[in-house]
SETI-295040 format. One line per field, with one value per residue (C-alpha): x, y, z; residue number from 1; residue in three letters. Coordinates in steps of 0.1 Angstrom, whole numbers, plus 5000, padded with zeros to 4 digits. Layout:
BEGIN
u: (X, ...)
v: (Y, ...)
w: (Z, ...)
num: (NUM, ...)
residu: (Ala, ...)
This chain:
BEGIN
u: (6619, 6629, 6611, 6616, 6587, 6570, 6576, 6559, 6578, 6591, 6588, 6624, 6619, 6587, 6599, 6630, 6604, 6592, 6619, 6634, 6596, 6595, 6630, 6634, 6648, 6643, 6610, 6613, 6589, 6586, 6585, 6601, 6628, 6650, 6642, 6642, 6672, 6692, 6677, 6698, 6703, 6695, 6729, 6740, 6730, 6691, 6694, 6708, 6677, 6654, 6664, 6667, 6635, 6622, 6637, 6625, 6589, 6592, 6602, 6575, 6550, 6560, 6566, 6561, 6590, 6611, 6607, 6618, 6645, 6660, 6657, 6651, 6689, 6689, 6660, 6679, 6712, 6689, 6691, 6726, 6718, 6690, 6714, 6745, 6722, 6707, 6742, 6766, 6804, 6827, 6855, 6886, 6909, 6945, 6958, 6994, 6997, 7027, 7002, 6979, 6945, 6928, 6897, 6900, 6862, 6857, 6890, 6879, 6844, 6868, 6892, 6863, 6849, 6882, 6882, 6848, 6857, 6844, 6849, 6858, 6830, 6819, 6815, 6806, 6796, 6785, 6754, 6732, 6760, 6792, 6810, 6792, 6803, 6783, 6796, 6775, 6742, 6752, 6763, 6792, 6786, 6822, 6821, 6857, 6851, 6845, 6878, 6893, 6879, 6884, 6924, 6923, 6938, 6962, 6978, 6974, 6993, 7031, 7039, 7071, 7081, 7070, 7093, 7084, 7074, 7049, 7034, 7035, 7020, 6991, 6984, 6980, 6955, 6934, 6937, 6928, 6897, 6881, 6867, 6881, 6848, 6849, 6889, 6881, 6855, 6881, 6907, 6885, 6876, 6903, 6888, 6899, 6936, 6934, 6924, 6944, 6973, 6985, 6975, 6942, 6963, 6998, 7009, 7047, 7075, 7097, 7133, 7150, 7186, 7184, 7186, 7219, 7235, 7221, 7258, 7277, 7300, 7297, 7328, 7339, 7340, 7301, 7278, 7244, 7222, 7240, 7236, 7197, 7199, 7216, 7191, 7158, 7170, 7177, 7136, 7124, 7144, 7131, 7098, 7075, 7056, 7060, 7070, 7093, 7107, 7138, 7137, 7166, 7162, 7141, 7124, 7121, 7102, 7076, 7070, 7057, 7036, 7021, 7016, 6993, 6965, 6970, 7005, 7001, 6970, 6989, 7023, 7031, 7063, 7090, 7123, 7148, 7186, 7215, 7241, 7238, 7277, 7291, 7295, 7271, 7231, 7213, 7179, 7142, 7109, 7077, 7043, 7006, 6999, 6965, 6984, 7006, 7003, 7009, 7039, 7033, 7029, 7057, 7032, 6998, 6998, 6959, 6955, 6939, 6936, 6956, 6961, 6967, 6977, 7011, 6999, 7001, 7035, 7029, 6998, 7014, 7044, 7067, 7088, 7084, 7103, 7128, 7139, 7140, 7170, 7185, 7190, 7204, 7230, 7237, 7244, 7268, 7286, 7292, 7306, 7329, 7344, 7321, 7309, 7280, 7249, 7212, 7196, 7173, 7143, 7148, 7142, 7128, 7089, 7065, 7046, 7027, 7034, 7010, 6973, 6965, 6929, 6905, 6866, 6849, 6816, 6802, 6782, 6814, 6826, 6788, 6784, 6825, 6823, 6780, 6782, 6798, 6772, 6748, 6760, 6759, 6722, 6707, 6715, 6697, 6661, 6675, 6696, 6667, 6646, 6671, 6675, 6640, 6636, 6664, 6645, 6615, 6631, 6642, 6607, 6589, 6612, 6616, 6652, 6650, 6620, 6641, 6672, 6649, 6640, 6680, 6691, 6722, 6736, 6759, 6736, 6707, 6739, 6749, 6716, 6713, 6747, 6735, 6701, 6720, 6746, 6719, 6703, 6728, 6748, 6712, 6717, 6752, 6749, 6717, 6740, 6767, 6743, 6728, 6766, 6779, 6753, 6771, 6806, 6810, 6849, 6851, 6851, 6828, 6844, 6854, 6817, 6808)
v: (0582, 0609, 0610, 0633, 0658, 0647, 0665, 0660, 0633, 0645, 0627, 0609, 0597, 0584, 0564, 0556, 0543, 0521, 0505, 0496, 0484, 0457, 0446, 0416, 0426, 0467, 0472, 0505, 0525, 0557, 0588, 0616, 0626, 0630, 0594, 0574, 0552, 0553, 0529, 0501, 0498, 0462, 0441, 0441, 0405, 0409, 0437, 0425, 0394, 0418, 0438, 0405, 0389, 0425, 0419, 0385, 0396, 0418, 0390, 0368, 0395, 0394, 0359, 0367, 0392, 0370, 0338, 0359, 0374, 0342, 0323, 0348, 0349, 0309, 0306, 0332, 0314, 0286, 0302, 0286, 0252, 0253, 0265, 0239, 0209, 0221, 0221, 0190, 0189, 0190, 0168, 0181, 0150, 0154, 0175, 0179, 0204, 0193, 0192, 0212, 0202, 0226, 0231, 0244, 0252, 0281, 0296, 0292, 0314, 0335, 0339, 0343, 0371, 0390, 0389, 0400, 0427, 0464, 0472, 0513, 0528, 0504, 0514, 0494, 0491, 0468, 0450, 0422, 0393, 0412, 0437, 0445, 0454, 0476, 0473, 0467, 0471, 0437, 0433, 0410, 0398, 0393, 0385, 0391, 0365, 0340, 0346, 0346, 0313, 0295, 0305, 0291, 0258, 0274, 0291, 0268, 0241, 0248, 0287, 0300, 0333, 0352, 0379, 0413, 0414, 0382, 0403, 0434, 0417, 0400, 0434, 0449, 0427, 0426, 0463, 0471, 0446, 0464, 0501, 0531, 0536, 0500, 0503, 0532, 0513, 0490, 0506, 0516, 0478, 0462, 0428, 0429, 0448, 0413, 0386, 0406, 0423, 0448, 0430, 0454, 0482, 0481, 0517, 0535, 0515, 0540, 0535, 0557, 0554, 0554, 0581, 0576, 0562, 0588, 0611, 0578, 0559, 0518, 0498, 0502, 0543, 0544, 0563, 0548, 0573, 0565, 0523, 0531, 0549, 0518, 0496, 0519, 0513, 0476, 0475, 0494, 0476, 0441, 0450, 0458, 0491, 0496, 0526, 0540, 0570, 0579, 0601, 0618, 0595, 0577, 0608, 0626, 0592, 0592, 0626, 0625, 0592, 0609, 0643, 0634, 0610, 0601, 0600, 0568, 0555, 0550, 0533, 0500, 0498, 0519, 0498, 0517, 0508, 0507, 0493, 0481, 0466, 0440, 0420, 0438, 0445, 0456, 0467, 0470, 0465, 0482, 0478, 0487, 0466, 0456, 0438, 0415, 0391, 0402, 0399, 0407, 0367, 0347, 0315, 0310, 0279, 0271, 0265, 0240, 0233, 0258, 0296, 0312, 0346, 0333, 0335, 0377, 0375, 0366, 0383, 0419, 0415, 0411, 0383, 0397, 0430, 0406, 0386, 0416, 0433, 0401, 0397, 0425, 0421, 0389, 0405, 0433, 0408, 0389, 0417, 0420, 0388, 0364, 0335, 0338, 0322, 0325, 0344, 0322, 0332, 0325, 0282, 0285, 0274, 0282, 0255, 0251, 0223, 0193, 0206, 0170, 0157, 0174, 0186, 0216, 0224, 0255, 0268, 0280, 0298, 0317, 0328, 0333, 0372, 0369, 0348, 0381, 0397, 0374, 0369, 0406, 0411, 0384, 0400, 0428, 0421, 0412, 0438, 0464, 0446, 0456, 0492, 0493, 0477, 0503, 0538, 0525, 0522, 0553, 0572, 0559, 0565, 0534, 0534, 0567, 0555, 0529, 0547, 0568, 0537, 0528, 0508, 0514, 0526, 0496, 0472, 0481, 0487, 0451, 0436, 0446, 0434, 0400, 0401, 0410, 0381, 0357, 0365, 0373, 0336, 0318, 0334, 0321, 0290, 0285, 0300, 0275, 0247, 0260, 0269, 0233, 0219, 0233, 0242, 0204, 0204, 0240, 0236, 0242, 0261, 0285, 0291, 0299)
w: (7380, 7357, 7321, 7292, 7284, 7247, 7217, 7186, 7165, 7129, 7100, 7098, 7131, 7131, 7096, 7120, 7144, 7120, 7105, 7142, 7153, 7119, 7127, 7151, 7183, 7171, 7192, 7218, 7232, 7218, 7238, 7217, 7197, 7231, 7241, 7209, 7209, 7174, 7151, 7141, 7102, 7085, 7077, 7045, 7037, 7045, 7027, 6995, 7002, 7000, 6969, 6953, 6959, 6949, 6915, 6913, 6917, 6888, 6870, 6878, 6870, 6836, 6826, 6784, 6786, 6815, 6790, 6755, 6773, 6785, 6754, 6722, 6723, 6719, 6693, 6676, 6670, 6661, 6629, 6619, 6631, 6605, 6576, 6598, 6587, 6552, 6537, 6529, 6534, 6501, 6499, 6477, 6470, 6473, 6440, 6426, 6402, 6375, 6345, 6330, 6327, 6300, 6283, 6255, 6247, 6271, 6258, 6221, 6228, 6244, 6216, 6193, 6214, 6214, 6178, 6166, 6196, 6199, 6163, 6151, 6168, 6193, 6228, 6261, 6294, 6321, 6313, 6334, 6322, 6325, 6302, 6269, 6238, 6211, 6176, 6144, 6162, 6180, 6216, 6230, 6270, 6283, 6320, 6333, 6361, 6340, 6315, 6354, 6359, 6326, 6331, 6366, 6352, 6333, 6361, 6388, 6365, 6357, 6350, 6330, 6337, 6307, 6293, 6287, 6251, 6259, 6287, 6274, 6239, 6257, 6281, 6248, 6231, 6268, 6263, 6226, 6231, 6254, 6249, 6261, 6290, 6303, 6306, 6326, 6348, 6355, 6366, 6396, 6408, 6426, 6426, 6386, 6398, 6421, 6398, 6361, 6378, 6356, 6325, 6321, 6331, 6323, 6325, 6327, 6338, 6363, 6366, 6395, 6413, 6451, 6464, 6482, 6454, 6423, 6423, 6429, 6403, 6399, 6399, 6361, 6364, 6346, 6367, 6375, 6360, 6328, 6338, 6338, 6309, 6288, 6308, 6295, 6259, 6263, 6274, 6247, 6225, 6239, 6254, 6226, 6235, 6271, 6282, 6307, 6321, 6341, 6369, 6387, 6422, 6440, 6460, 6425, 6414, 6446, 6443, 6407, 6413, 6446, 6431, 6400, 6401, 6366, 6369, 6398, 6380, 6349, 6366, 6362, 6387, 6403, 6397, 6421, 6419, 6446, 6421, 6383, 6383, 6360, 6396, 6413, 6414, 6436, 6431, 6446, 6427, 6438, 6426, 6435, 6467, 6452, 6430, 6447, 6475, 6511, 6528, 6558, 6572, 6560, 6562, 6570, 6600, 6591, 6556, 6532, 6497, 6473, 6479, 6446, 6459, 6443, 6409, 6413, 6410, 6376, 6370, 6384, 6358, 6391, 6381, 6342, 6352, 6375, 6344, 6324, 6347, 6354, 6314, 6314, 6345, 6329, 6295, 6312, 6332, 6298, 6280, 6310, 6309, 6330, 6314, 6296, 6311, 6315, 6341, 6365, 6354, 6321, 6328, 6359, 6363, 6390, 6403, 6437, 6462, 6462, 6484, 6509, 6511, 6531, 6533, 6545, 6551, 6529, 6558, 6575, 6543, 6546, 6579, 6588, 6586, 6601, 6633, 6654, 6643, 6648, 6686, 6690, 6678, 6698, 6730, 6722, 6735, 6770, 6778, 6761, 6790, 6813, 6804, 6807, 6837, 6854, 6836, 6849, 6886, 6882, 6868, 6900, 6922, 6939, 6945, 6966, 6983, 6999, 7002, 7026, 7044, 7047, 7016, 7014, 6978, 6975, 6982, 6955, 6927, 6937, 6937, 6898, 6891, 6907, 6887, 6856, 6859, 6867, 6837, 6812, 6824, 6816, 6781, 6776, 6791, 6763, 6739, 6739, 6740, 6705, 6690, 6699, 6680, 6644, 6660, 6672, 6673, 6695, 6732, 6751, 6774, 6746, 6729, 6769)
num: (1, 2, 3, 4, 5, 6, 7, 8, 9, 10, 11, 12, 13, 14, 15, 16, 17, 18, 19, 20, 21, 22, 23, 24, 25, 26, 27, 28, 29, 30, 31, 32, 33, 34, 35, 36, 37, 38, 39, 40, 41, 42, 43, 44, 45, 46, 47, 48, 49, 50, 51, 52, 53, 54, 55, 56, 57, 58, 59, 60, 61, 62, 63, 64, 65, 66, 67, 68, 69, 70, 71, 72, 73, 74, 75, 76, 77, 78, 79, 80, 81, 82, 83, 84, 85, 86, 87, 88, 89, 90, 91, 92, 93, 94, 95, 96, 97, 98, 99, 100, 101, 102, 103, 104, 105, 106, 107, 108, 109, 110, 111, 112, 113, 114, 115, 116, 117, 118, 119, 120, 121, 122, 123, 124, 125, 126, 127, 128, 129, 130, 131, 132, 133, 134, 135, 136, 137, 138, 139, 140, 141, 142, 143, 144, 145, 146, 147, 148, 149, 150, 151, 152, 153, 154, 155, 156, 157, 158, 159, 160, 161, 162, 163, 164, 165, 166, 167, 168, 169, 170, 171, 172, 173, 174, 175, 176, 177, 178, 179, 180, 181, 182, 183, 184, 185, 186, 187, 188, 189, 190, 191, 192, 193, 194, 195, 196, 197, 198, 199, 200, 201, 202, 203, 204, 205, 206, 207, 208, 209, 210, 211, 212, 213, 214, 215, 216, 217, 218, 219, 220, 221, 222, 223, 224, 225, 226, 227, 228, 229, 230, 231, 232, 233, 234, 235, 236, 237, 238, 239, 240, 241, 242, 243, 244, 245, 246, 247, 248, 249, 250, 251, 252, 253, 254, 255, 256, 257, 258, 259, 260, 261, 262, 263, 264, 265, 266, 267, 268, 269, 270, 271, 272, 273, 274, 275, 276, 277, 278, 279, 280, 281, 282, 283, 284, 285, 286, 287, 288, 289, 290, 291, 292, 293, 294, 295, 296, 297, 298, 299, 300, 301, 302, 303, 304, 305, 306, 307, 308, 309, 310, 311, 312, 313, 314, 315, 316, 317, 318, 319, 320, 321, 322, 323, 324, 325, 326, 327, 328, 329, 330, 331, 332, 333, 334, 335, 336, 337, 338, 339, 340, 341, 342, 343, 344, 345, 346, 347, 348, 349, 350, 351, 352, 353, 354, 355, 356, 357, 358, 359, 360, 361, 362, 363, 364, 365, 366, 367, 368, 369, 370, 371, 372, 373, 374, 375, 376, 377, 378, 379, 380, 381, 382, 383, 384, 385, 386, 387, 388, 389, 390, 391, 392, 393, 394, 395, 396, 397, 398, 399, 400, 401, 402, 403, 404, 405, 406, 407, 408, 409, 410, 411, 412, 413, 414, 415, 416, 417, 418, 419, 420, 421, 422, 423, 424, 425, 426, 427, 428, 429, 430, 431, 432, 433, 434, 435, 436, 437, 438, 439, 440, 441, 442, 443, 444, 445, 446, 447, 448)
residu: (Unk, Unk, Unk, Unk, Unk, Unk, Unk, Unk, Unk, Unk, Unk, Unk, Unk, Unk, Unk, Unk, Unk, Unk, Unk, Unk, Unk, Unk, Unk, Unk, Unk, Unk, Unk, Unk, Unk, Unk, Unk, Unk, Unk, Unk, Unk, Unk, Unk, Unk, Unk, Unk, Unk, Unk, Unk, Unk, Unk, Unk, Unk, Unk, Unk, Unk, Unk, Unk, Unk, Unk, Unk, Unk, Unk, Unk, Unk, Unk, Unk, Unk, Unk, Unk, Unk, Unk, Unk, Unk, Unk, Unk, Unk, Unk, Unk, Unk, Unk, Unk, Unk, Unk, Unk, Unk, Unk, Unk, Unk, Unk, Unk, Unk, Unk, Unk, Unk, Unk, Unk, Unk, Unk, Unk, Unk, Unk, Unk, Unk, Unk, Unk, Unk, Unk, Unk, Unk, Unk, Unk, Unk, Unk, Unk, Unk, Unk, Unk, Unk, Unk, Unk, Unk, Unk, Unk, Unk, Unk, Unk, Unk, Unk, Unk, Unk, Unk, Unk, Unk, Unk, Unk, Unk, Unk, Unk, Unk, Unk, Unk, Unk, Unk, Unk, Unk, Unk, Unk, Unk, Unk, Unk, Unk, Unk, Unk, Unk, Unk, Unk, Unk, Unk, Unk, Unk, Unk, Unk, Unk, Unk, Unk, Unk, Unk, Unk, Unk, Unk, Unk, Unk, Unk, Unk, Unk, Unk, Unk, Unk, Unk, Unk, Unk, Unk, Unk, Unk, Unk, Unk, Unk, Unk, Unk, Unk, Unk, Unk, Unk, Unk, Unk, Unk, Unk, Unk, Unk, Unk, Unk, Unk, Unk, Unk, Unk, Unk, Unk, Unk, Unk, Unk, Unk, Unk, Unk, Unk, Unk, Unk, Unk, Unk, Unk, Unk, Unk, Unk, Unk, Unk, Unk, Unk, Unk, Unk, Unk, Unk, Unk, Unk, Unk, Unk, Unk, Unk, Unk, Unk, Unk, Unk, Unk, Unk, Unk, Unk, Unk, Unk, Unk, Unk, Unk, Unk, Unk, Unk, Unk, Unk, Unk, Unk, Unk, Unk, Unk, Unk, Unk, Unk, Unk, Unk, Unk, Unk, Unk, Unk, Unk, Unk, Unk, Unk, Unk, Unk, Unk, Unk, Unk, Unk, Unk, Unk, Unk, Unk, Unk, Unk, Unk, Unk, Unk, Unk, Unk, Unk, Unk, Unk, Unk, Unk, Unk, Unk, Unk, Unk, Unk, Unk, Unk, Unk, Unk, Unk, Unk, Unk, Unk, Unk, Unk, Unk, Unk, Unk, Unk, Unk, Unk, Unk, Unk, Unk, Unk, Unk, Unk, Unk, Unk, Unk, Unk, Unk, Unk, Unk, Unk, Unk, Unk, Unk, Unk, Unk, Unk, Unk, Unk, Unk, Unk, Unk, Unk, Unk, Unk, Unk, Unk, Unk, Unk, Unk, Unk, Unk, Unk, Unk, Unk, Unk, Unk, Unk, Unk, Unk, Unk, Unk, Unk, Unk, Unk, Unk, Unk, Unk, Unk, Unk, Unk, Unk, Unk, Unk, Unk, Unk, Unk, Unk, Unk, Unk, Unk, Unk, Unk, Unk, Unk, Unk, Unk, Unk, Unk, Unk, Unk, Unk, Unk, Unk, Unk, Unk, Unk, Unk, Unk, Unk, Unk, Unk, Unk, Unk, Unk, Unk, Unk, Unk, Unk, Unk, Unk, Unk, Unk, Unk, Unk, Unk, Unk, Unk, Unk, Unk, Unk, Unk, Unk, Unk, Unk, Unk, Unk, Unk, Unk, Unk, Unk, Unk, Unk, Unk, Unk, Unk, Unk, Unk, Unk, Unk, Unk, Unk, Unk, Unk, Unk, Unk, Unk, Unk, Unk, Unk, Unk, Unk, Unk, Unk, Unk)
């Protein structure tokens, strides 16, 4: 019987001798490197078992840091349960708004505090109540929010389009009662260009042909640079002390308000003209975007009670400067033989439509722009376990030790992925379970 002469075993063989002698089935009888019969590699299923319950004894080693990590996420959410149950729902009864309820208290302090105002040599700033005013030795709190608040009524109720000597009249008493350093500190918040408009900052009213139709003539042989011209004097003439300025066209216009800071600062709006015709006008009113409401949704589908975003319309002097060039059209198509009438703005009234019953919680209102946040920072104990976990792996060496003994690569990737899902699932599951106890009308497939 032929043998094989022996030869002194090298280390990957012996470990090869090993692995195929603790296997079932695997055991051979070693007589050199020439005899030993390729070992046969593990399936991929015992494997991954193994790896597994390697990861499970980890775990079990550390129960403190296996419990926090499986339910810190939970007891963290827990947090808007709490403040879910400390706060009661409001209920807003159904409202239609075609009278004005007023109090006329409020509005008589404020009246008052207008008039005994900054006087020659008063200054101001913000103090702890509001804006302050310094004159006489005495000092004047007037919080802006609450003059914003105490008009609420007013504007919420039935709203004429005022004309532009009303607007321009009350933008100038807003203006002259406050001093010239809190004026300025206004006119860098846009909550106030929000809630006032242009009433705390009415500046230059810009008038501009397009600039395809600046060398063209209108219908009656007048050209419309000299249209805009007659229309500038008719708004001096009618609108108290605003003031406006002509410009050559429209890209002459945008280049003056976008080349000077003081020069955009200070404008109230760029009216820019296709056509000024007896029959025919055509024209295009822009305004500071801070100002006005945004266009860029037609209608919101989920919506309660009243939005006032409407009221800047009236608060940014848009529909003011609308009546204003449609008195004037009006007037020219008059003198040209059309029958004299009112432009629409003149008797129309703004009013919003009638807000249905309904009641909201304030909780929701609170935590809205939090709970992302919120969801985000709970997670971040267990997967700082699981970093961890993997840089520890990887300082002792572990995972080559056993891709020496023949794990393969796949299988020790997938057997994290597996721990990691178990895990991680635990944590959402428990998440959900804590989020449907204040988000009782969601889903529960969607908080999962």
């Amino acid at each position: 019987r032929a043998s094989c002469p022996l030869s002194l075993p090298s280390l990957p063989s012996l470990v090869r001798a090993l692995i195929m002698a603790s296997s079932p089935g695997g055991a051979t009888e070693y007589r050199g490197d020439a005899c030993l019969a390729a070992p046969r590699r593990a399936r991929v299923r015992d494997q991954l078992r193994a790896t597994l319950w390697q990861q499970a004894l980890v775990k079990r080693r550390t129960p403190r840091a296996t419990c926090c990590a499986l339910v810190s996420p939970a007891l963290f959410i827990s947090i808007c349960v709490v403040g879910y149950h400390l706060t009661d729902p409001e209920t807003f009864d159904a409202a239609i708004y075609a009278v004005i309820a007023l109090d006329v208290g409020p509005l008589l302090s404020l009246a008052v505090e207008f008039a005994s105002g900054p006087g020659a040599g008063g200054g101001g700033g913000f103090g702890p109540g509001g804006l302050v005013w310094e004159s006489s030795g005495n000092s004047t709190d007037l919080d802006l929010l609450s003059v914003r608040r105490n008009l609420e009524p007013l504007l919420t109720g039935p709203l004429p389009v005022f004309g532009l000597p009303s607007y321009a009249g009350v933008s100038s008493a807003a203006r002259s009662a406050l001093s010239p350093s809190n004026y300025e500190q206004l006119t860098e918040l846009d909550k106030f260009a929000r809630l006032f408009g242009n009433l705390l900052t009415l500046g230059t009213l810009h008038l501009a042909p397009s600039s395809a139709a600046a060398a063209s003539s209108l219908t009656d042989g007048v050209s419309l640079a000299q249209r805009i011209d007659e229309l500038e004097a008719h708004l001096q003439a009618g609108g108290g002390n605003v003031s406006t300025r002509v410009h050559a066209d429209e890209a002459a216009a945008l280049a003056h308000l976008g080349g000077a800071a003081d020069a955009a600062r200070d404008a109230w709006a760029l009216l820019v003209f296709d056509s000024l015709a007896p029959r025919q006008v055509e024209y295009a009113v822009r305004l500071n975007y801070t100002t006005v409401p945004n266009t860029n949704r037609i209608s919101k589908r989920l919506t309660r009670g009243l939005d006032t975003e409407y009221q800047r319309y009236v608060t940014s002097g848009f529909l003011t400067l609308q009546r204003a060039v449609d008195g004037f059209a009006f007037g020219l198509a008059a003198r040209h033989g059309a029958e004299p009438l009112p432009p629409p703005a003149d008797v129309a009234w703004l009013a919003p439509f009638p807000t249905a019953a309904y009641s909201q919680n304030p909780f929701y209102l609170a935590v809205q722009s939090l709970l992302p946040l919120l969801l985000t920072l709970c997670q971040l104990f267990p997967a700082a376990l699981l970093t961890k976990s993997v840089v520890e792996e990887k300082e002792t060496r572990l995972a080559q030790t056993m891709r020496i003994m023949g794990l393969r690569h796949g299988v020790h990737v997938g057997s994290w992925y597996v721990t990691a899902l178990v895990q991680f699932g635990a944590n959402a599951l428990l998440c959900a379970l804590v989020c449907s106890l204040f988000l009782p009308h969601t889903p529960f497939w969607v908080l999962l």
